[in-house]
Structure formats: C-alpha cells, structure tokens
C-alpha positions as a Markdown table, in Angstrom:
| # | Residue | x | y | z |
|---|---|---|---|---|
| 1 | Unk | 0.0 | 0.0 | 0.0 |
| 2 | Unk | 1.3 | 3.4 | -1.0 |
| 3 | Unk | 2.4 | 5.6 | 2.1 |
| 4 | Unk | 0.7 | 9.3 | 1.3 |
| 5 | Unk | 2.3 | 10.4 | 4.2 |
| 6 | Unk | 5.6 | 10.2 | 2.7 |
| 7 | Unk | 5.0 | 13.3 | 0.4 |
| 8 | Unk | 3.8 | 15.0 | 3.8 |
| 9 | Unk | 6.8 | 14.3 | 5.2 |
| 10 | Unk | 9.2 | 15.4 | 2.4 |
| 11 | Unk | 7.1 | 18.8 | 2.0 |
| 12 | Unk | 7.8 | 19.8 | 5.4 |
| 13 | Unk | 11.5 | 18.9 | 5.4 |
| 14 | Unk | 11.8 | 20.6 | 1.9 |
| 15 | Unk | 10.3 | 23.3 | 3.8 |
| 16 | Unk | 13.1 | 23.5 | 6.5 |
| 17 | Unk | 15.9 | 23.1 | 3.7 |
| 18 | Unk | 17.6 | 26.0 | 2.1 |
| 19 | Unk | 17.2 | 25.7 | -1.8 |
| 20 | Unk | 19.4 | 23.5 | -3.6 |
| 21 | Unk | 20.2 | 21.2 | -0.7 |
| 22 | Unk | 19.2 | 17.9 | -0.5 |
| 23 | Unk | 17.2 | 15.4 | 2.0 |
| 24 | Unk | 17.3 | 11.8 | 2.3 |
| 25 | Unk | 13.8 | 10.1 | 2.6 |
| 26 | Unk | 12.9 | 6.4 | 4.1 |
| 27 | Unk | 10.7 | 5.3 | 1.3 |
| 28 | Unk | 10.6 | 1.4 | 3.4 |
| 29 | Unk | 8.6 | 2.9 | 6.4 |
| 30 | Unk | 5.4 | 1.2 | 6.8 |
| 31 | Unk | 6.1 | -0.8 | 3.4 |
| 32 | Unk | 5.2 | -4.6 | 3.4 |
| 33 | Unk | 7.3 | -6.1 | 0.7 |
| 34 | Unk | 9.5 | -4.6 | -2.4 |
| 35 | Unk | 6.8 | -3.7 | -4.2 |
| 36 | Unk | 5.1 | -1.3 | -1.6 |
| 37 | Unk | 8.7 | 0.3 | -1.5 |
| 38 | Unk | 8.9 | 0.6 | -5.4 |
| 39 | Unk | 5.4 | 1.9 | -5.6 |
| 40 | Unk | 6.2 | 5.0 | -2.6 |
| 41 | Unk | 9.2 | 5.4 | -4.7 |
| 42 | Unk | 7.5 | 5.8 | -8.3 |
| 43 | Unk | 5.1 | 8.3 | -6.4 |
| 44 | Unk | 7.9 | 10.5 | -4.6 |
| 45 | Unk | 9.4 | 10.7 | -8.0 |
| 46 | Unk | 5.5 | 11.7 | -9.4 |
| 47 | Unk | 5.6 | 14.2 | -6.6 |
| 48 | Unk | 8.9 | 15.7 | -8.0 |
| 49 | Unk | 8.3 | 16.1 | -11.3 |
| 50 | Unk | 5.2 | 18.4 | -10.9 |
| 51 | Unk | 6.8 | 20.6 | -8.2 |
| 52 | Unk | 9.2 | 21.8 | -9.5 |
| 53 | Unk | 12.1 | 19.6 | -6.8 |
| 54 | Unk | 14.7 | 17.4 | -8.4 |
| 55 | Unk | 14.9 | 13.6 | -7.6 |
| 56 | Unk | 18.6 | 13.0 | -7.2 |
| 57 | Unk | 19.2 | 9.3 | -6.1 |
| 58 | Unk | 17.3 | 6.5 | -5.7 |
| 59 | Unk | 18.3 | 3.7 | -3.2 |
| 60 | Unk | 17.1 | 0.1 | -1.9 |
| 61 | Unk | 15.1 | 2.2 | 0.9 |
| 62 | Unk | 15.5 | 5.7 | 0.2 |
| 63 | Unk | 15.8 | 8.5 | -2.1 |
| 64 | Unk | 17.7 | 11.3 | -2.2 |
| 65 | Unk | 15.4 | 14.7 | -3.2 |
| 66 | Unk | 17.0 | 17.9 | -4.0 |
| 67 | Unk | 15.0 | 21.7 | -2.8 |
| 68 | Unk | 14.3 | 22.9 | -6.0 |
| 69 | Unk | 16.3 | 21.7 | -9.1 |
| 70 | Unk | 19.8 | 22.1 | -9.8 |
| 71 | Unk | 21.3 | 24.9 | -12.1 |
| 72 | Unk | 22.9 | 24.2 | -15.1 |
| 73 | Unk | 27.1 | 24.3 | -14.1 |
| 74 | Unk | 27.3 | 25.7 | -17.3 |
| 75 | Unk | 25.0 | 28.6 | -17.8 |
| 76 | Unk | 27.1 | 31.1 | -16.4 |
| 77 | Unk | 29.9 | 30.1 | -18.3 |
| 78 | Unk | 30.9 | 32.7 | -21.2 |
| 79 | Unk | 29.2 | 31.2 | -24.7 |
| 80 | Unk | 32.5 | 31.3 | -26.0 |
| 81 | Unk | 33.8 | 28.9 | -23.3 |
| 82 | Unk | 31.4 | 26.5 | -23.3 |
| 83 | Unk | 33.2 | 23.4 | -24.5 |
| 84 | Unk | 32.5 | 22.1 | -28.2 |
| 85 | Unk | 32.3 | 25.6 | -29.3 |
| 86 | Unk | 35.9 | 24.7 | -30.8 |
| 87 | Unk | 37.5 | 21.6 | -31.7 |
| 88 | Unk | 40.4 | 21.3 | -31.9 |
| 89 | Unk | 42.5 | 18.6 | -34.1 |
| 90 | Unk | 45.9 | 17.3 | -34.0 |
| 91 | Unk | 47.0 | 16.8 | -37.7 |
| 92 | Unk | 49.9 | 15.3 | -36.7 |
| 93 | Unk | 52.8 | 15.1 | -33.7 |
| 94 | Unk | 56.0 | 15.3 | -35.8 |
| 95 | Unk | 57.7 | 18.8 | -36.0 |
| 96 | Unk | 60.5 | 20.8 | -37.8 |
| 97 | Unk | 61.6 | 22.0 | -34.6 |
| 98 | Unk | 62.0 | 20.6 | -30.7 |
| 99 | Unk | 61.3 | 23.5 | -28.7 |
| 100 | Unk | 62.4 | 23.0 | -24.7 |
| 101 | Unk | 58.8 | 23.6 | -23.9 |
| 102 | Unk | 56.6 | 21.8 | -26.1 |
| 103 | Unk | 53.2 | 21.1 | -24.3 |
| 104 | Unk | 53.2 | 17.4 | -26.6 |
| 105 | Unk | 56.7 | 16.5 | -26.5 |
| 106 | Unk | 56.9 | 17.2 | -30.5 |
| 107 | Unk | 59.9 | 17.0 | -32.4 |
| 108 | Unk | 61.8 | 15.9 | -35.7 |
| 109 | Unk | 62.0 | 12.2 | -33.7 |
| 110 | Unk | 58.2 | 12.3 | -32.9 |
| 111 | Unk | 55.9 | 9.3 | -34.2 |
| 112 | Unk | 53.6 | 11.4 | -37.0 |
| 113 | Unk | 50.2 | 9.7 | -35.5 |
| 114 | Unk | 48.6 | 11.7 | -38.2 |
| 115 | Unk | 45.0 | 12.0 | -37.9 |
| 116 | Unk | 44.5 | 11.8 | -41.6 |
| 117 | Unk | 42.1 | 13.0 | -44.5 |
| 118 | Unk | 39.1 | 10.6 | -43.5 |
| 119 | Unk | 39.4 | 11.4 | -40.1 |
| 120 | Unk | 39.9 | 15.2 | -40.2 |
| 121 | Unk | 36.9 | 15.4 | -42.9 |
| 122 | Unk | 34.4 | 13.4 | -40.8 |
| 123 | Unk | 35.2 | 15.4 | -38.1 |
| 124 | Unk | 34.4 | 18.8 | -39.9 |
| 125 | Unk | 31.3 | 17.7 | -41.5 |
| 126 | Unk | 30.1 | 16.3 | -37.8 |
| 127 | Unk | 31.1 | 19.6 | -36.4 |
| 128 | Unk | 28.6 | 21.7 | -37.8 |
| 129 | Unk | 25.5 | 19.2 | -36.2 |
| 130 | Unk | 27.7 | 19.2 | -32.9 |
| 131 | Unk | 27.1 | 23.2 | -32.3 |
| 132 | Unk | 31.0 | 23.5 | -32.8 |
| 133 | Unk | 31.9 | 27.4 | -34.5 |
| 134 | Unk | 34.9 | 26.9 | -35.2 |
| 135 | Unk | 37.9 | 24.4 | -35.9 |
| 136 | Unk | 41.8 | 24.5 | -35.2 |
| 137 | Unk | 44.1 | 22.3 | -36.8 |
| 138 | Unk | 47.5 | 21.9 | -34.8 |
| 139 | Unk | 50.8 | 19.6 | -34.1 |
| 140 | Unk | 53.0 | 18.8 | -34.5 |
| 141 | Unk | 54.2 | 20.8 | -37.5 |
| 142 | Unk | 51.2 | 20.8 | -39.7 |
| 143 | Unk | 53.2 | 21.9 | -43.3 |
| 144 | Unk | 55.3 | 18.7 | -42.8 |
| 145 | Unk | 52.1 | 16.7 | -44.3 |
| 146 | Unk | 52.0 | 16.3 | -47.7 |
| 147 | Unk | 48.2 | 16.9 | -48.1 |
| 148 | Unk | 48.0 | 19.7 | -45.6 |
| 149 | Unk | 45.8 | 21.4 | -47.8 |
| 150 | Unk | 43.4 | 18.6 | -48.7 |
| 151 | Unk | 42.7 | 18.2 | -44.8 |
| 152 | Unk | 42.5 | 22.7 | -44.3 |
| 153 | Unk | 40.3 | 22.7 | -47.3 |
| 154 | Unk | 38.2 | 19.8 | -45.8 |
| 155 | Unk | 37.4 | 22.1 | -42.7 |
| 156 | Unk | 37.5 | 25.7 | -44.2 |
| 157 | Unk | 34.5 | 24.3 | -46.4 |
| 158 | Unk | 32.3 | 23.7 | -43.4 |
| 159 | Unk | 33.5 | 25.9 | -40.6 |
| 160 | Unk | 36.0 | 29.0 | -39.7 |
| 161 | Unk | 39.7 | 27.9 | -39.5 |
| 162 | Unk | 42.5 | 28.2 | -37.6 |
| 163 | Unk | 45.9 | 26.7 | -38.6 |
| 164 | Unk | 48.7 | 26.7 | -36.1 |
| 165 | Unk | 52.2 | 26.7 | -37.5 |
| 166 | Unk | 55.7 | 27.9 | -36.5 |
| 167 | Unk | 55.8 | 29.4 | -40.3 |
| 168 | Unk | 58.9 | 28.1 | -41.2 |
| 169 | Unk | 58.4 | 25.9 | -44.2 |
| 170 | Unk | 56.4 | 28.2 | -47.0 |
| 171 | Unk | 58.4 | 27.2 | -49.8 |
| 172 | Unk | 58.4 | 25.2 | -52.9 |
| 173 | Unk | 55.6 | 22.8 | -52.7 |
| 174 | Unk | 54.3 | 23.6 | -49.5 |
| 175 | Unk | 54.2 | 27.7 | -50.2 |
| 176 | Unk | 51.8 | 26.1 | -53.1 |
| 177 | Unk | 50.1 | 24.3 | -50.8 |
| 178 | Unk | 49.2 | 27.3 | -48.4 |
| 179 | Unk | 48.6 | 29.4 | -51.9 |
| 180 | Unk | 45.7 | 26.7 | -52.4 |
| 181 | Unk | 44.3 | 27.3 | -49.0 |
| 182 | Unk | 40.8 | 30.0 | -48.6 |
| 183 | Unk | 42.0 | 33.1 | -47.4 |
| 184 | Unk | 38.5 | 34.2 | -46.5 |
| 185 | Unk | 38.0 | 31.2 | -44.2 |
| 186 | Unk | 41.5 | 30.2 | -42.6 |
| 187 | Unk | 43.5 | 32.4 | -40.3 |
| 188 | Unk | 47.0 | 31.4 | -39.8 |
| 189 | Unk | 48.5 | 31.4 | -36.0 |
| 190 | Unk | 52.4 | 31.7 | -35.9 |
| 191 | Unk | 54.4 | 31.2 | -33.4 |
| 192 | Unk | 56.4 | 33.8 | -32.3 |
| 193 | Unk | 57.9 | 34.4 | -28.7 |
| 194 | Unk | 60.2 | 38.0 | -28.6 |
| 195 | Unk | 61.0 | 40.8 | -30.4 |
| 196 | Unk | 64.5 | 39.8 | -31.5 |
| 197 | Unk | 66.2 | 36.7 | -31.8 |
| 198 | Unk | 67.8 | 36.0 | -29.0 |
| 199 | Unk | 64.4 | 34.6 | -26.9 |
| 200 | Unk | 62.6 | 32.8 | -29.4 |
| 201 | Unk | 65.6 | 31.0 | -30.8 |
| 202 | Unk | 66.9 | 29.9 | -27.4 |
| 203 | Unk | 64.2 | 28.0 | -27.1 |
| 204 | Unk | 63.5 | 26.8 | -30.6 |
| 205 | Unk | 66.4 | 26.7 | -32.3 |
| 206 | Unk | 69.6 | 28.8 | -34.5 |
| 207 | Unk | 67.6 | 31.1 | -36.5 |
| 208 | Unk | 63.9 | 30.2 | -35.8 |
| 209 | Unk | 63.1 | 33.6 | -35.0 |
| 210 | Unk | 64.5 | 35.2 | -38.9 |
| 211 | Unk | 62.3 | 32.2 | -40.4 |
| 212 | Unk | 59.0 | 32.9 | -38.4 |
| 213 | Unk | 59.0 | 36.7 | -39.0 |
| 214 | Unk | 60.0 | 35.8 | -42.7 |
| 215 | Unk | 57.2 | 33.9 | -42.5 |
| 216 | Unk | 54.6 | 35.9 | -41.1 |
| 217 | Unk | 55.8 | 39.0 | -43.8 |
| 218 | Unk | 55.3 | 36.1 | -46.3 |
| 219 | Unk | 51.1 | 34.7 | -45.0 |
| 220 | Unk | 50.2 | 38.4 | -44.9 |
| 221 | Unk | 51.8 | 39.3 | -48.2 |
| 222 | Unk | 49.8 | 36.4 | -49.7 |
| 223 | Unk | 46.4 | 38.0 | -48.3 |
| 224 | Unk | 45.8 | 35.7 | -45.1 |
| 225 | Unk | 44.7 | 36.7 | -41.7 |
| 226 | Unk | 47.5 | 36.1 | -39.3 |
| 227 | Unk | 47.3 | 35.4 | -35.4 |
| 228 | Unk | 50.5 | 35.5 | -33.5 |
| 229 | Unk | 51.5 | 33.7 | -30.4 |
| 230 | Unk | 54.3 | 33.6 | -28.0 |
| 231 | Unk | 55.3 | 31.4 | -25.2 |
| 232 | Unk | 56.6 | 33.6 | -22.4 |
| 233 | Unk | 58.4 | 32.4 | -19.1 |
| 234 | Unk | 57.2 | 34.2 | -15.8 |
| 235 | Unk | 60.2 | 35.9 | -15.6 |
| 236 | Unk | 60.5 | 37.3 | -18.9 |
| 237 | Unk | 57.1 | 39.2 | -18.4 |
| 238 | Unk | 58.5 | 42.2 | -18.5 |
| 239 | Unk | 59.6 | 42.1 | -22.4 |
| 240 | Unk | 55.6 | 42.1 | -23.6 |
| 241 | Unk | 55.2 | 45.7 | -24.1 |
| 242 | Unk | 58.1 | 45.6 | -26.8 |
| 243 | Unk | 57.2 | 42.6 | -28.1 |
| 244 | Unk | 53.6 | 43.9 | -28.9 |
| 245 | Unk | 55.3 | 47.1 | -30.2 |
| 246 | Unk | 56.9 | 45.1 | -32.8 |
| 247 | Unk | 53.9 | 42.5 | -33.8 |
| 248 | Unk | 52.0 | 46.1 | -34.2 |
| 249 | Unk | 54.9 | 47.1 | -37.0 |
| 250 | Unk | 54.5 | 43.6 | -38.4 |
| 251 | Unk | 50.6 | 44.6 | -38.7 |
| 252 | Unk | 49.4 | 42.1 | -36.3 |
| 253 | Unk | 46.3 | 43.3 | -35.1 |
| 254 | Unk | 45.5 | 43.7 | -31.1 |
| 255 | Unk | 42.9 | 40.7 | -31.3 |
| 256 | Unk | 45.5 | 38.7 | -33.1 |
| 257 | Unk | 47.9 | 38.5 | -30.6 |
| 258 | Unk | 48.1 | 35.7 | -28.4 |
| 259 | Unk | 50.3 | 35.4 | -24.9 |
| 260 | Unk | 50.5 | 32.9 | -23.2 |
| 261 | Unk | 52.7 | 31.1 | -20.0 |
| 262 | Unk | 54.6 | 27.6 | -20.3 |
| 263 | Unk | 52.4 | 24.9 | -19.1 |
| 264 | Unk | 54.2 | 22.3 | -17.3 |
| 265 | Unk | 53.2 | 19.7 | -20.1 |
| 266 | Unk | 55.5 | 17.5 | -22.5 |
| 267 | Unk | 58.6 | 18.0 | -22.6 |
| 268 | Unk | 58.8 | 21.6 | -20.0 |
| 269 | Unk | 60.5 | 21.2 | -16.9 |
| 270 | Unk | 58.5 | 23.8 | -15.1 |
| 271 | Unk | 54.9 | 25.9 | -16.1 |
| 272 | Unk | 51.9 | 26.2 | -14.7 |
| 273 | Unk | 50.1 | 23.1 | -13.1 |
| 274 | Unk | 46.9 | 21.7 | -14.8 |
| 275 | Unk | 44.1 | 19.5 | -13.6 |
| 276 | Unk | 40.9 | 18.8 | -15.6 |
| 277 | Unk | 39.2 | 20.5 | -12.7 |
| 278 | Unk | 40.8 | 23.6 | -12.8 |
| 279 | Unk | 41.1 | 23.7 | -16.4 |
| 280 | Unk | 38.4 | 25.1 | -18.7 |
| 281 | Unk | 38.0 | 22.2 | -21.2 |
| 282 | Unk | 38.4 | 23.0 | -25.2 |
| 283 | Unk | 37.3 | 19.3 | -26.9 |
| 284 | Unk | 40.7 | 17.9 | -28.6 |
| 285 | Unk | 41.0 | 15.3 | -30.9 |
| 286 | Unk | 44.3 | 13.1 | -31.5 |
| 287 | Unk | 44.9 | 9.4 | -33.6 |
| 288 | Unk | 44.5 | 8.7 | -30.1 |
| 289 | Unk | 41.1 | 9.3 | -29.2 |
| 290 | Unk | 39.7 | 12.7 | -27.2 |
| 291 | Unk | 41.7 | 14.6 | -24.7 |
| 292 | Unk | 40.2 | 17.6 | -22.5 |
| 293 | Unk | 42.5 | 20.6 | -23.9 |
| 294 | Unk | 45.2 | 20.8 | -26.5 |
| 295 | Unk | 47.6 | 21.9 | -24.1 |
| 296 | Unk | 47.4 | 18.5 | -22.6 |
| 297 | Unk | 47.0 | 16.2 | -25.5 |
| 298 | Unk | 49.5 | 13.6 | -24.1 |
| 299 | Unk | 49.0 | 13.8 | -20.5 |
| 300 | Unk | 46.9 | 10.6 | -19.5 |
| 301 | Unk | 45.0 | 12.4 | -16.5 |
| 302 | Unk | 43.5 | 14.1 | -19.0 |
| 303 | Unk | 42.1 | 11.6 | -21.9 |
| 304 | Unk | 39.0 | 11.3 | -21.9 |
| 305 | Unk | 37.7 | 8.4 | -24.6 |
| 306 | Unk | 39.1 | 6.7 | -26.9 |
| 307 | Unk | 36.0 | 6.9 | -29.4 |
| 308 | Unk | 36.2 | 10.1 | -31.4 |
| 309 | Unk | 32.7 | 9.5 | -32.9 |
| 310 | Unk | 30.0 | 10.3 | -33.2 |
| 311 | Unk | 31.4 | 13.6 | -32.2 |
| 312 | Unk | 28.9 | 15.0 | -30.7 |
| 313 | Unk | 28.5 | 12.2 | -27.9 |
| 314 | Unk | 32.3 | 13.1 | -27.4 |
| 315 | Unk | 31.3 | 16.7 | -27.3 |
| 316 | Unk | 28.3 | 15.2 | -24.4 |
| 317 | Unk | 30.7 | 13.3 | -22.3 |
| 318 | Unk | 33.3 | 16.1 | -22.0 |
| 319 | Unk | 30.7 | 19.0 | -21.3 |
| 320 | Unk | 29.3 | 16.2 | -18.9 |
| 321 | Unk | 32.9 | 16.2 | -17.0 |
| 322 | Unk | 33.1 | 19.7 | -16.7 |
| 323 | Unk | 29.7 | 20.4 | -15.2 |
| 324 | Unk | 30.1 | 17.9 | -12.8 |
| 325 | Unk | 33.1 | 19.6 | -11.8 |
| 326 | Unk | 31.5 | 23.0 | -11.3 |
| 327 | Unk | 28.6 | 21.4 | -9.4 |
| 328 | Unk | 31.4 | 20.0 | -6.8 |
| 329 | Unk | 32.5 | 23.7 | -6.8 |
| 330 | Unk | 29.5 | 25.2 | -6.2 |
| 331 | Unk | 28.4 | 22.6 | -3.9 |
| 332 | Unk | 32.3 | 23.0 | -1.5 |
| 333 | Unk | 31.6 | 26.8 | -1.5 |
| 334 | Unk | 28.4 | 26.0 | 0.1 |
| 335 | Unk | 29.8 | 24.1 | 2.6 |
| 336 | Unk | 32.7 | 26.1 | 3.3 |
| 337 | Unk | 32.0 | 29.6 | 3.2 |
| 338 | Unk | 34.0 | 32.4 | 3.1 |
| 339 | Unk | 32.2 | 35.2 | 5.3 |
C-alpha cells in the first residue's frame, strides 16, 4: 500500500531546507514487501516532477530529493567557453623543430600519428550538427604533411579555421600548398615568442626567429589573416610591451595576438600546473582518441575516450565532465563559506 504520508513528510523537510540542498527520505517505512517500497518510490518521483524539486538518487530504501532543481554548471559560463564551441585537431605530432617547452613532446623524432584526411573530414562535416563554430588544426608541424591542404580545405568548407604553425616551411611545394588554402575562411596562428632573436631562438632553435617573422611578412603578403602567439616564461614578463610594439609594426592586429605562459606539459621542466578540474575544457582530438584541452594532448590524467565519434556524444561526455566539476565547486563553497 502506497504511504501518502511520505510526500507530507518530504514537504515539510523541503520546507526546513535551504534551496538547492538535499534530504534523504525512508521510502521502506510502513512498506510490506519490495513492491510497496517501489510503488512510494515511483510516487515521490511523481511528486517531484510536478513541483518543480529534483529527484537526485534512488536507493534500496531511500531517495535522495534535491529543494528545487539544480542549475545548469554551465549557464554562467561565457558562450564562447562552453566546450564544443571549438574543436580542436591534432593533424599530426612530428615537428621541424624541438622546442624546450613543447606542451606534446613534438619533435623531428616524434611518431607522426597523423589524424589523416578521413578522419579530419568526418570530423568537420560532424562539427557543424555538434554546435561546434569553429575548428583548429594543430601539431605537430602541420606543413610537414603532404596533403595539408586537402585536410585545411576539408574544414574551411564547413567551418572558420585556424591553422597553427611555426611558419617556417612556405616554400616550394608547400608555399603552393598554403597558396591553395581559402583566405576568407582560414587564419593562420604563428608562433612567435620576442622581439628579436635571442628569446625565441633559445628556445627553438639557431635562426627560428629570422624564419618565423619571414614567415609571417610572407602569409600576410599572400592575403591571409595572421594570429601571433608567444610562449613567455614568468620571468621574462616584462619584455611584452616591446614585443607587442613590434607584432604592431608587423601589422598584427590587437585581437591577433596571443600570450600565453609555459604549461608544465610535455617535454617543459616547469609551467603552470593543470588538472581537468581547474582547467576550462576546449574538446581535442588526437589518432589517439579525445583529450580535455590541446595543451594536454599527451597527458593521460586528461584523456578522456578513446572513441572520437559520433562527435557529438564526445562533445556530451566532455561537457558532462566539466559540469560535474562545477557542481562540486559550487556545492564545496556552500559548505565552506568564506564570510
């Protein structure tokens, strides 16, 4: 027989609970057998559904009934945050150069893992269903494959596209290759870290720094859009303000200029420390399966499947991640407080 007094019960310990906290109901008092308990449990469930309280766990002999219903981890997040908003896609792991702090351990030695065409197409035309605005294709070095542009031209036709490069390689068939690429849909990110040589090169190598800039000169001659980005150690802070002096005589616009710390990832000694917990999550896809950032796309405390598709249940379980994570923060302010 179905205990009424149950939802009497809840509604006045709901009523004694702040909002958003939850209380643990006995749904085996008075209850004769397994079905008796199965039936008060259908009906608190009933009971929650039309009042607007959120059934959180269901036990052997109890539920678990949240005041009011949860809000959505994510809705304060900035739109442009929100993860699956851009994927991103390591073409490949090889590299040109070994840079000291490379956040994926890439290098002339490195294992390709490419991607490849099939792959990298599947993804773009999935991307568009999955809500994603934009895609970024990264390594590795991506100008070390030989259909670089097949795979940009695969995206561009769907989305907005970023390539990342370290601009060294634009000549002979692969300056053809980018002069095939659509200027009205891809934007080029080069990496650059200082104003003069001596920075940049001591980190990537004897005359990395002449080749980048010739580079850059070089993609915005040809009519693309070009991002810059630089690497910066704490304590070389201070040389920003030159540095963004001299990407303005370059003609880098102030939106296309991207600083960023060393991430203690890969091959760096030292950076800053990331958890998937205290990291905002962009969806990245390897050869290897899905990963929670780029910055991290070797770091096995932060894969997350080894299915890439469909894409957008990998877009699902890694929004999933995250808001569960936001909910334990919300939830550990509210029990600790500050004031």
């Amino acid at each position: 027989m179905v205990n009424h007094s149950l939802i009497l019960d809840l509604v006045e310990r709901l009523a004694g609970t702040p909002a958003g906290h939850p209380v643990e109901l006995d749904v085996s008092a008075g209850a004769a057998d397994a079905a008796e308990v199965a039936a008060n449990t259908d009906l608190v469930a009933a009971w929650c559904r039309s009042s607007g309280n959120e059934l959180v766990e269901v036990r052997p002999d109890a539920v678990v009934v949240r005041h009011g219903r949860r809000r959505d981890p994510l809705a304060s997040l900035d739109p442009e945050l929100l993860p699956g908003t851009r994927l991103w896609m390591y073409t490949n792991f090889d590299c040109n150069l070994h840079c000291d702090y490379c956040c994926v351990a890439s290098s002339p030695q490195t294992d390709r893992r490419a991607l490849g065409a099939d792959r990298v197409d599947r993804l773009a035309a999935e991307a568009v269903d999955a809500g994603v605005r934009e895609l970024i294709l990264t390594g590795g070095e991506p100008f070390l494959l030989p259909d670089i542009d097949d795979l940009v031209a695969s995206c561009t036709a769907r989305l907005p596209t970023t390539l990342l490069t370290n601009g060294m390689l634009f000549r002979g068939e692969r300056l053809e290759r980018l002069r095939r690429m659509d200027r009205d849909r891809l934007m080029l990110q080069i990496s650059l870290d200082s104003a003069t040589p001596h920075q940049h090169d001591a980190h990537r190598g004897p005359r990395a720094w002449e080749r980048a800039v010739a580079g850059i000169r070089l993609a915005l001659d040809e009519g693309f859009g070009v991002k810059v980005a630089a690497t910066l150690p704490a304590e070389q802070a201070h040389e920003v303000a030159p540095f963004v002096d001299f990407l303005g005589d370059l003609g880098i616009r102030p939106e296309h200029r991207v600083i960023r710390a060393i991430a203690h990832q890969g091959v760096a000694e030292e950076g800053i420390e990331f958890t998937a917990a205290s990291l905002v999550p962009e969806v990245t896809i390897t050869a290897d399966g899905v990963w929670w950032h780029p910055v991290a796309a070797i770091d096995d405390s932060l894969f997350v499947r080894r299915e890439i598709f469909p894409l957008a249940d990998a877009i699902a379980d890694v929004r999933d991640r995250f808001a569960r994570y936001r909910d334990a923060a919300d939830r550990a302010a509210e029990w600790f407080p500050c004031s």
